[in-house]
N, C-alpha and C positions, 0 to 999 in steps of 0.2 A: 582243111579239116579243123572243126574246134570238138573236145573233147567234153563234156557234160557230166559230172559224178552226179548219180542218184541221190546220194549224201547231203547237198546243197544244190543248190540254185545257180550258182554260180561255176564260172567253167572252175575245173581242180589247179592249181598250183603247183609246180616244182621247188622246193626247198632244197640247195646243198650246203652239207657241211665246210664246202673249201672258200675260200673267197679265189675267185676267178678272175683273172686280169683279161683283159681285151685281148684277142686276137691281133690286134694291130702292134700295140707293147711287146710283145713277146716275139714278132717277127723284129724288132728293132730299125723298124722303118722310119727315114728321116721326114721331115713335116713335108714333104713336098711329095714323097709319095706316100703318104699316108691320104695326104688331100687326095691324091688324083683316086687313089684306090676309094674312099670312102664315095668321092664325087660318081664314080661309077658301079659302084654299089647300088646307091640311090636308084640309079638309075635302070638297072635288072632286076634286083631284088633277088640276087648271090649274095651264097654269103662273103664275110669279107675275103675267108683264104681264096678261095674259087675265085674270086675278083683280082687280087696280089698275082696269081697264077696266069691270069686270062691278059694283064699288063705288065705280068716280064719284072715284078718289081719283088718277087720271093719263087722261088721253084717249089714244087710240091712234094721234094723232102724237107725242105724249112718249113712249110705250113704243116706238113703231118707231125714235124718235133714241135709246134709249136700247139699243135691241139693236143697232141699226148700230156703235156705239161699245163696245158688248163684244165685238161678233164681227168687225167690221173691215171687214163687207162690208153693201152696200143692203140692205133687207126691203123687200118689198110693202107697202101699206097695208092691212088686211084687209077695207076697202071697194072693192081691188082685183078687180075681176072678171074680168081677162085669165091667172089661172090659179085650177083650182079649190079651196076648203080641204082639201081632201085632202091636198098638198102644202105640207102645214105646214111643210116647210125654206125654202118660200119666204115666210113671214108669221113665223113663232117657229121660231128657231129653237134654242133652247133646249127644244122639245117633248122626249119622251120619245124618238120615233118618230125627230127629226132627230138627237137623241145615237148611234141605232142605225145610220142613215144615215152620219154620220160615221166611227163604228166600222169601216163597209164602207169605206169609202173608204180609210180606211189602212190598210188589208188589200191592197184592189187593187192602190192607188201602191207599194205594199211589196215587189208583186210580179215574179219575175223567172223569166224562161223557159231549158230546161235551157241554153241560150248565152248566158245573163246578160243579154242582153236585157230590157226592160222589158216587161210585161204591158200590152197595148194594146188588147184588144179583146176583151170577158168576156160572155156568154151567163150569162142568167139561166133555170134551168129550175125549175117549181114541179109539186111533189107537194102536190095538195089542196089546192091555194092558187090558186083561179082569181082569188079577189076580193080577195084580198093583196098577189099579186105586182106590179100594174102601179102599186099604190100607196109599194110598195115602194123601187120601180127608178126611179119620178118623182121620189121624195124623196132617192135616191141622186146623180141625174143632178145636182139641183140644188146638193146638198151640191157636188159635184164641181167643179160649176162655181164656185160660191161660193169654191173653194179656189185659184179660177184657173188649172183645166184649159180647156183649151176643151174642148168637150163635145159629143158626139154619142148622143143619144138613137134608137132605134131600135126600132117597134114592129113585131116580128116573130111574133104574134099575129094569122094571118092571118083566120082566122073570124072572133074577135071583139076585133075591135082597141080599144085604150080611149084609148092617150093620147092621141088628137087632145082627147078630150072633160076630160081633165086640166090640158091647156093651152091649151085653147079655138084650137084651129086649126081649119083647114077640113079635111076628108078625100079630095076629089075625085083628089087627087095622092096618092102614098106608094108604099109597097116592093113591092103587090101590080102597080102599075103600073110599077116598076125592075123586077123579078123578068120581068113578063109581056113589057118592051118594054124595054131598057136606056134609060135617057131622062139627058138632064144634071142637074145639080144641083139642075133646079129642084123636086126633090122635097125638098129640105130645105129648111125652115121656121125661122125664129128666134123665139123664145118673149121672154117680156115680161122673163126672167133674162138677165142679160150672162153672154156665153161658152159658152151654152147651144143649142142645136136638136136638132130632129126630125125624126125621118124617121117620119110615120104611117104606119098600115097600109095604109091607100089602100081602093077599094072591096072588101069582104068579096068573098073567090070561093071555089069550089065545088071547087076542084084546091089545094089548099094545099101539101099533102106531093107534086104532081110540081112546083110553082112550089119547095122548098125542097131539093129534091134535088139531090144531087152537091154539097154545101158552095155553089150558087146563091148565099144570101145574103152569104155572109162573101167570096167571089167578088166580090157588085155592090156591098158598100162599103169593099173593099181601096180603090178611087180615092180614101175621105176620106180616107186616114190620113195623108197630107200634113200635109191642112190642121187637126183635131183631134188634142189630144193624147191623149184617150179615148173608143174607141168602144161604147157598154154598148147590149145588145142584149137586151129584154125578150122570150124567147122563147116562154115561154107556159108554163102547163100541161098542154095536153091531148098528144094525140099525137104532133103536129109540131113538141114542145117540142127534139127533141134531134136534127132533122133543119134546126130554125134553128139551132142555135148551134154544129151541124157545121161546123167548119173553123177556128174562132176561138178565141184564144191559150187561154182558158183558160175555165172556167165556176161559176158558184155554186148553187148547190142551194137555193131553199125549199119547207119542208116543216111540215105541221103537227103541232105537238107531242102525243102519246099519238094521234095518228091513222094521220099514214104507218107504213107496216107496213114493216121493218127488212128486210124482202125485199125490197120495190120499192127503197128506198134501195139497198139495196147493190147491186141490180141495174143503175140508173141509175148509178152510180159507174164499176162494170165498162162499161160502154159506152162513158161518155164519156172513160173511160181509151183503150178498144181502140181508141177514132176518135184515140189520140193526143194527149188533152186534158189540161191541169192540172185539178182539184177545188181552185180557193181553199179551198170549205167550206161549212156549210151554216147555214140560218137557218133558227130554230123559230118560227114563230108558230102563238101560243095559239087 
């Protein structure tokens, strides 16, 4: 995946406040297996703890205290089963995937609506990305939270909803059942990350696009905005991608690189401008 802000030309950058010592420094690995680990590194393109792990040369409580202490914030254990490895920002976050994560994230917080206002609540719409996107926006939601937003996840993917099965929730409740019946809070869910929840799809229905009609969803979670400081809303790919994320501050684009056709892009653009919409930008995966 490389990430693209509308803003420049150029892919976006992540800037942190800490200075970050190497993963390898902080496991206090001698030079000989710091070689064998980096030499086999090279050679999968893991990151380095995943590598120390894979050669017996750090266990994977020493690498998870050793990224807590670079990055400033908990990891999972990766014998964690309360979310899935999909969501590698929450186990490494040093991954390739969580650096691109990040990248989004200070795009979003960066962002400001034409009254200066902050950007609060951003729809994700994917061109040819059915089995990208919700992998995507889980590794985004977690970056997020990790940065100390509190966080609202939102799977507005109503056919076929994924994150419950991301973060191991149950489905029985979610937005198909806010949308169908306005109900209280107890559709949001709190995941095994601090400052993070969910609001799942709830049970798959057959009327999607009249449940998301008339800006509906961004409607039935205007009531978190209180209590979250970001609300990111995975709205899908297929059809009812741009009739979820009608009415909400702003939205992002993925799409797949040498596939989506430079028509359908720019015709999703034109739209989610005429509904009134910011275009943060768009994200290419390979």
């Amino acid at each position: 995946m490389r990430l693209r802000s509308s803003r420049s030309p150029q892919p976006a950058s992540f800037h942190s406040s800490r200075s970050q010592q190497p993963i390898g420094e902080l496991l206090e690995l001698d030079s000989e297996a710091f070689e064998r680990v980096s030499r086999r590194q090279a050679e999968t393109n893991r990151t380095f703890g995943e590598t120390a792990i894979e050669l017996g040369v750090a266990t994977d409580a020493q690498v998870r205290r050793a990224v807590e202490s670079q990055q400033a914030f908990p990891v999972l254990s990766v014998q964690d089963q309360s979310v899935d490895p999909l969501v590698v920002n929450a186990f490494y976050p040093e991954d390739p995937l969580a650096l691109i994560a990040r990248n989004l994230r200070a795009i979003i917080t960066a962002a400001v609506l034409a009254n200066n206002e902050p950007v609060r609540s951003v729809g994700f719409v994917g061109l040819d990305t059915e089995t990208e996107l919700p992998i995507l926006v889980a590794n985004l939601a977690v970056a997020c939270a990790q940065a100390g937003h509190r966080t609202l996840l939102v799977d507005g993917e109503l056919t076929f909803p994924q994150h419950h099965k991301l973060f191991r929730l149950p489905n029985r409740l979610g937005l198909s059942m806010l949308l169908s019946n306005p109900a209280p809070s107890t559709v949001i869910q709190p995941t095994a990350i601090d400052g993070l929840s969910v609001i799942t799809g709830g049970p798959p229905v057959p009327n999607a696009m009249e449940l998301l009609d008339r800006s509906r969803l961004a409607k039935s979670i205007e009531q978190y905005c209180e209590y979250f400081n970001l609300i990111l809303v995975d709205a899908g790919a297929g059809s009812t991608a741009l009739a979820a994320a009608f009415g909400l501050d702003a939205i992002a684009i993925i799409l797949r690189r040498n596939f989506t056709s430079a028509r359908d892009l720019r015709s999703l653009v034109e739209q989610a401008e005429a509904n009134g919409q910011q275009v943060l930008g768009t994200i290419l995966v390979n």
